[in-house]
N, C-alpha and C positions, 0 to 999 in steps of 0.2 A: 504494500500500500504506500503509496507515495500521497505526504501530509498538505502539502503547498496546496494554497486554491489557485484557480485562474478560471476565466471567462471565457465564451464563444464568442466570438468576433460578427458581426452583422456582415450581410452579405455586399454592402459595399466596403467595409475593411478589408474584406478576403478577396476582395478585386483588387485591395491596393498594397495586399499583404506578400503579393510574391515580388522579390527583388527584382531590379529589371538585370540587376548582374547575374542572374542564373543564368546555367549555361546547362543545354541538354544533350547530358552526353551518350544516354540510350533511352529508350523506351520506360527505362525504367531508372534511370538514374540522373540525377541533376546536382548539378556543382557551384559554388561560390568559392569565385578565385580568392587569393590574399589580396588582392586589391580591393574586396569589398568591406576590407575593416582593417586598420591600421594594426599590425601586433599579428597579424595572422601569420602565423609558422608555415601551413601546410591547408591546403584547400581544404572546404567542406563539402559533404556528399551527402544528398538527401536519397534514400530507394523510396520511391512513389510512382505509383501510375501518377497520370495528370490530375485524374477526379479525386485521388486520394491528398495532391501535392497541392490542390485548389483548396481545400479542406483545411489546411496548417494554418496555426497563427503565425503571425510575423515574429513572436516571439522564439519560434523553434529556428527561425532563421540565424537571430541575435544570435541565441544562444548558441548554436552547431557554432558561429562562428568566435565566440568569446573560447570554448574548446578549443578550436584552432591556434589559441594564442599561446597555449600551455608549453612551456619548456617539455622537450624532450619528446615531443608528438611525434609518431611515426605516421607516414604516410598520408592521411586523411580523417576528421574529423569526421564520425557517419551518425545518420537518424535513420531510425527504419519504419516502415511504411506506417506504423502505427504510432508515432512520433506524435506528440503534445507538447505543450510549453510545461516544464518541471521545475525542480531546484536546483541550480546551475547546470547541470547538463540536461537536455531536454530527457523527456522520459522516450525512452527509445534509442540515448545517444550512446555509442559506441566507438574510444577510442583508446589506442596501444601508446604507454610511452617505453621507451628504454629505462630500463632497471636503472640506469649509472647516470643518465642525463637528464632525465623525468622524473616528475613529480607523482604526489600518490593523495586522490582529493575525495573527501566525501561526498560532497557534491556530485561526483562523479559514479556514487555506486547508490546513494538513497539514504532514507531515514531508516527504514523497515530491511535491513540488511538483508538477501539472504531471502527476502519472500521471494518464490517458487512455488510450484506445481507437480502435481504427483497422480500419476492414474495406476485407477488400481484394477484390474477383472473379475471378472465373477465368470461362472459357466450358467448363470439363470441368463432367462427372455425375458423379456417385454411382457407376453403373455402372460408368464409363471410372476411378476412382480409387481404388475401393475392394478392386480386387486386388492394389492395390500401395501398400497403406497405413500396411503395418508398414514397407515399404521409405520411406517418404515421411516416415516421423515420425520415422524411425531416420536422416535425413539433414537433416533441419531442426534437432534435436536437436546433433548435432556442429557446425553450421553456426551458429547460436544460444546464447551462451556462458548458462548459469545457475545457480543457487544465489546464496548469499549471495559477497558479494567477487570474483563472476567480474569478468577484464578481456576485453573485444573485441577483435577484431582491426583495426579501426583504430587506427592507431601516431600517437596524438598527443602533443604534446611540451607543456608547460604555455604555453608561449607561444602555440600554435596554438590549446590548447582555449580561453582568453581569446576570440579571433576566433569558435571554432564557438557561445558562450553567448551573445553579443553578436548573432549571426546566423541562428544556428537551422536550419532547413532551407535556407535560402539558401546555408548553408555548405555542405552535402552538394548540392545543384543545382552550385557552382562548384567540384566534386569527385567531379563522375560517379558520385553515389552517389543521384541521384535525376531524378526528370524534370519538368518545366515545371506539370506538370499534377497533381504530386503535391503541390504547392505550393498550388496552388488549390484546392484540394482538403481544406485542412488547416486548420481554426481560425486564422485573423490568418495567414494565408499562411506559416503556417511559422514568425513570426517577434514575439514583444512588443517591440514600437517602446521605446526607451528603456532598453533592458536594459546596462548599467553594469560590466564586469568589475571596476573597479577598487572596489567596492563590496561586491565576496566576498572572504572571509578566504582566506590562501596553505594553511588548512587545509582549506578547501570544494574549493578548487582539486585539491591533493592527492590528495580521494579523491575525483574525479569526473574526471579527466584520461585515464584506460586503460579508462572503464567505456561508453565510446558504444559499441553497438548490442548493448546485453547486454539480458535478462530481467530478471537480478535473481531471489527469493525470493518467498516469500510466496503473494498471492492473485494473482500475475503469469504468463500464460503467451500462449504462442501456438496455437491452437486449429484444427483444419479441421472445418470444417461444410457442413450440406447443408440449402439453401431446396425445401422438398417441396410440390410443390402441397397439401396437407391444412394444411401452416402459413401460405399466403399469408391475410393478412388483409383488405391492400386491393390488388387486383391492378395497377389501375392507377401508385398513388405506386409499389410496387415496381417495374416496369418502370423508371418514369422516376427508379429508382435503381438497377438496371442487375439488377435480377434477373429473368430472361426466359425461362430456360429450365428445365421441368422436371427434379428434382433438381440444381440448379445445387450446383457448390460455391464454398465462400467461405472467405475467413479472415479470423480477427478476432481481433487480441492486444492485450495490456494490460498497462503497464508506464510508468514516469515515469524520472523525475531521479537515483533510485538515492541512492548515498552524498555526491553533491552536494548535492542537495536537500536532504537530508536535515541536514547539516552547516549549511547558509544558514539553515536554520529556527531550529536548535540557537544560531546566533551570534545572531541577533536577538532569540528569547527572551530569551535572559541581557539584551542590551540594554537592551531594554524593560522588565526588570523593576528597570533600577536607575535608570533616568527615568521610569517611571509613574506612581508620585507622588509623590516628591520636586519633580520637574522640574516634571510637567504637572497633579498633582494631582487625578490621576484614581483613584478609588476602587477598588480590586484586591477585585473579590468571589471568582475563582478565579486561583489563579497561571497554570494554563494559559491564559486569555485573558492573556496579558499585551499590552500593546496601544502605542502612543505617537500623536498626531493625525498625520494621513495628510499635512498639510502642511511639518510638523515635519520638521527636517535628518535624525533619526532615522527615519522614520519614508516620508521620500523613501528613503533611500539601502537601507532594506530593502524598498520596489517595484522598485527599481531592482536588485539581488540574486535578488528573487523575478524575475524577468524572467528575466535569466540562468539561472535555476535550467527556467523555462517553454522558456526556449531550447532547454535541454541534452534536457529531454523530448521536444520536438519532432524533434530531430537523434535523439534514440537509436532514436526508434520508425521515421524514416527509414531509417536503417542496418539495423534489421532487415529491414525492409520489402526493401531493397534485397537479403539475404542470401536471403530467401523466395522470389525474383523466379529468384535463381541457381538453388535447388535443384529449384524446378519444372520451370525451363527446361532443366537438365541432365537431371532424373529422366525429362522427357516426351518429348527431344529436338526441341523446340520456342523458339521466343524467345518475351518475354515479350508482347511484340505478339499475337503468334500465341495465346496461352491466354488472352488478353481480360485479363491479369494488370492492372486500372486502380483505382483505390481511389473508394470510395463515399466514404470522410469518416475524417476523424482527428479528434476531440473530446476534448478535456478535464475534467478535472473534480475539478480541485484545485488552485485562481487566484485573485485581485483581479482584477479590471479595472474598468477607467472607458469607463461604457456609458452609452447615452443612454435614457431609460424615461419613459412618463407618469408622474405624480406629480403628484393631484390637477387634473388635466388639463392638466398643464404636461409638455413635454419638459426631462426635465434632465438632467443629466449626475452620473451616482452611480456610489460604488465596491461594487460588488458583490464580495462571497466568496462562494463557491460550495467547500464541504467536502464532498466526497464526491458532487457533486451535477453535473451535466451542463447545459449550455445549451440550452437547444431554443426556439430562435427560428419563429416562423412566418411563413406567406405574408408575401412585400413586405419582409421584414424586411433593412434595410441589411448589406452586407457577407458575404452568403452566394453561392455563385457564381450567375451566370445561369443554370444550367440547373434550381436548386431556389427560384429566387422563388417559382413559382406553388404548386411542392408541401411548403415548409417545407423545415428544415433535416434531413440525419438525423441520427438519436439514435441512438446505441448504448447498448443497457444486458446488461451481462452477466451473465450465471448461472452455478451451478456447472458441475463439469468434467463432469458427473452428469445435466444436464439442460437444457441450452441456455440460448440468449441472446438476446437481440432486435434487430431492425430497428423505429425509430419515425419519426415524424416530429412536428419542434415546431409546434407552434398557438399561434394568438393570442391564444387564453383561458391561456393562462402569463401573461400580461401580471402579472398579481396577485402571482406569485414571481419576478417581476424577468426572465422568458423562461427558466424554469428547472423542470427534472424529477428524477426518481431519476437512478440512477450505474449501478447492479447490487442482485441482490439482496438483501444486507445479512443478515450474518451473524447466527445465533440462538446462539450459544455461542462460547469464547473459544478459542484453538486447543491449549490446555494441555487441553482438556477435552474435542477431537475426538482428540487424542491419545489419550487414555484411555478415548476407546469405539468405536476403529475402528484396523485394524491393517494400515497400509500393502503391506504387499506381499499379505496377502489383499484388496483392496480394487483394485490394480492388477489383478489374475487376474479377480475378479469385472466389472469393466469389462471386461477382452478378453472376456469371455462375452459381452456386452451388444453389443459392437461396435463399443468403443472402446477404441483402442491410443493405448498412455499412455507417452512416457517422462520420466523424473523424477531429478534432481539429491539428492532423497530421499524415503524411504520414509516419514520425520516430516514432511518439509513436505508428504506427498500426502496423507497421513493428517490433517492438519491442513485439508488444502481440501475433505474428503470434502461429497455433498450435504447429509448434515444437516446439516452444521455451518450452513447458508442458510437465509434465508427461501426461500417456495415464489414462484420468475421467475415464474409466471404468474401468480400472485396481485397482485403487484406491477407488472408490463406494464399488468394491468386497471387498475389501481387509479390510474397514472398517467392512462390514460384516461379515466375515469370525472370524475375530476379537472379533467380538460380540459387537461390538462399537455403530455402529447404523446400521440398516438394510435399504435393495433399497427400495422406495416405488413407483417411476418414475425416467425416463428419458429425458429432456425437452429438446429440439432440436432449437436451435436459426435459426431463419429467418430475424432479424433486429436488428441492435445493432449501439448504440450508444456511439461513446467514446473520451477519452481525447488527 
């Protein structure tokens, strides 16, 4: 979840909101030289069709290009198709500096560290699930703490959660709260190598210690969905990512670090912005990039925080995982063996990390942000399990609660954005302003007509994730592919959803 507000732009801004120094350099991809803002290191790259690149606020322009200014920038500054105006990096913005010459900014990765995406499978149908759907959501719901400031029902003590941020899902595997394979299964195994407790403030600690395996607020929820044969795209990758059976059902939620994360972000900013150039003498075009060089003591010990913060995401979305596993196998009278309950993939898409990527036909090793933006690695690509070398990683990109979500797979034409695609669909209006033209609990009633049962921690924050408030997921799924970013492999159609 990303905290900043911002505005939709009326339709004559958005006629005055594209730069006239764009420059279209494919179908799908548009450029602003360094001449279109003083400090610019290395050009910016928007991926958008036209209808989607009409849709931007002016502000995703600024900001791609304030990116551009950051010491140590390789190659290009990128927004991806589902790009919105964010906190210093647009939400969707995606860019590599050098370890040695580069900077390492919050701004750049989010408040909500480490929120991500997780689908899970089942072997039930449509049929077998959808007479007992209102029973199913109505018990996930009590099972799944949400709103803003829910605590879990794991009882952790601040000395223990130190160990679970440092551990990650390693910590719920040696706590019967996950399985062997759910771990492999999960981005870096569940876990960022180097993650530091002692590098989070006793105030991060605080509000992130009672909140593992909660939801949270926001655009966060847990969803059941159904893959229909008329949504398979590519039949085969989907099988050999476990969808196999006509109207299969699935679940797939989304949710991060919470008030942790959130907090780790908050302490570093402040950091950073009272060594940025004083200290290191790096030019402050936006206070929200505030940034420090990624080898710097500062500037370690906030990867080393953001890890912990990555951890904490890892572990909350296990714990749900694990409460989902309960309510099924209760509701169905089944174990979770038995209802094929195995997870297709956990991904993220709100990190640094130190990846290894051509560069100018050299392998190097660059620290990539990724703001709102998902990894999607392809064939052969190191570090994905064996059973997805040959068909790429999958991608999750999610949709409103209104109109589904996807199944992708990453390709090795990403190579250009560092192995990187969209997030989800990327809002068109700010939620002060879905408020005001969509009225939550008639909005709930009109979803049960449709046939989708909804329940909700509030009638503002449902009313705030209504579908307009999105861009249109399938405009967006293409437009990745077109791209060459990641390809469709399904279209998952929500029937119950659960949220904050």
């Amino acid at each position: 979840m990303n905290m900043q507000m911002h505005r939709s732009l009326t339709t004559e801004e958005q006629a005055m909101s594209l730069p006239p120094q764009l420059n279209k350099i494919s179908d799908t991809v548009w450029e602003l030289p360094v001449s279109f803002k003083e400090g610019m290191r290395v050009p910016a790259r928007i991926i958008a069709t036209e209808s989607l690149l009409d849709g931007m606020e002016a502000g995703v322009f600024e900001q791609a290009a304030n990116v551009a200014c950051l010491p140590g920038i390789i190659n290009y500054s990128w927004c991806m198709p589902d790009g919105h105006w964010g906190y210093g990096f647009p939400i969707g913005g995606v860019a590599a500096f050098d370890p040695d010459s580069g900077v390492i900014s919050p701004g750049g990765i989010g408040f909500d560290i480490n929120c991500g995406m997780r689908l899970v499978l089942t072997t039930l149908t449509e049929e077998e699930v959808r007479p007992r759907i209102r029973e199913l959501v109505d018990q996930l719901f009590l099972a799944i703490p949400t709103g803003v400031g829910c605590s879990g029902f794991v009882r952790c003590s601040r000395s223990k959660f130190r160990r679970v941020i440092e551990h990650g899902s390693r910590w719920c595997l040696e706590n019967g709260l996950a399985l062997p394979e759910d771990l492999e299964m999960t981005e870096e195994g569940g876990c960022f190598e180097g993650a530091d407790a002692d590098a989070c403030s006793d105030k991060a600690i605080e509000r992130g210690f009672d909140q593992i395996g909660t939801l949270g607020s926001g655009n966060h929820y847990c969803e059941i969905q159904v893959a229909r044969p008329e949504n398979i795209f590519d039949e085969t990758t989907a099988r050999a990512f476990g969808i196999t059976i006509p109207n299969q059902i699935v679940i797939m939620f989304h949710c991060g670090s919470r008030g942790f994360g959130h907090q780790v972000a908050t302490d570093y900013l402040q950091t950073f912005l009272k060594v940025m150039t004083g200290k290191y003498g790096i030019k402050l075009y936006d206070r929200e990039l505030a940034c420090a060089p990624f080898r710097s003591p500062e500037g370690q010990a906030y990867f080393a925080a953001m890890k912990c913060a990555a951890n904490m995401g890892f572990a909350n979305r296990q714990v749900i995982l694990h409460r989902i596993r309960e309510v099924f196998s209760r509701l169905f009278r089944r174990s979770p063996e038995d209802l094929g309950m195995r997870m297709v993939y956990d991904v993220a898409h709100n990190t640094a990390k130190l990846e290894q990527h051509l560069i100018d036909g050299q392998l190097r090793q660059v620290l990539v942000h990724r703001k709102g933006a998902t990894r999607s690695f392809g064939p052969g690509m190191p570090g994905l399990p064996d059973c997805y070398r040959e068909t790429g990683q999958p991608v999750i990109i999610g949709g409103s609660m209104e109109t589904g979500s996807y199944l992708l797979a990453g390709q090795a034409s990403s190579a250009p954005t560092f192995c990187t695609t969209a997030h989800g669909s990327g809002r068109t209006m700010s939620r002060h302003q879905a408020k005001k033209m969509v009225q939550g609990r008639k909005l709930l009633g009109e979803m049960e007509q449709r046939g989708i049962h909804v329940r909700t921690a509030s009638y503002g924050g449902l009313a705030e994730e209504a579908g307009l408030a999105y861009k249109d997921i399938d405009v967006v799924a293409r437009a990745t592919e077109e791209a060459g970013l990641s390809r469709r492999v399904a279209k998952l159609v929500p029937i119950g959803n659960i949220k904050g």
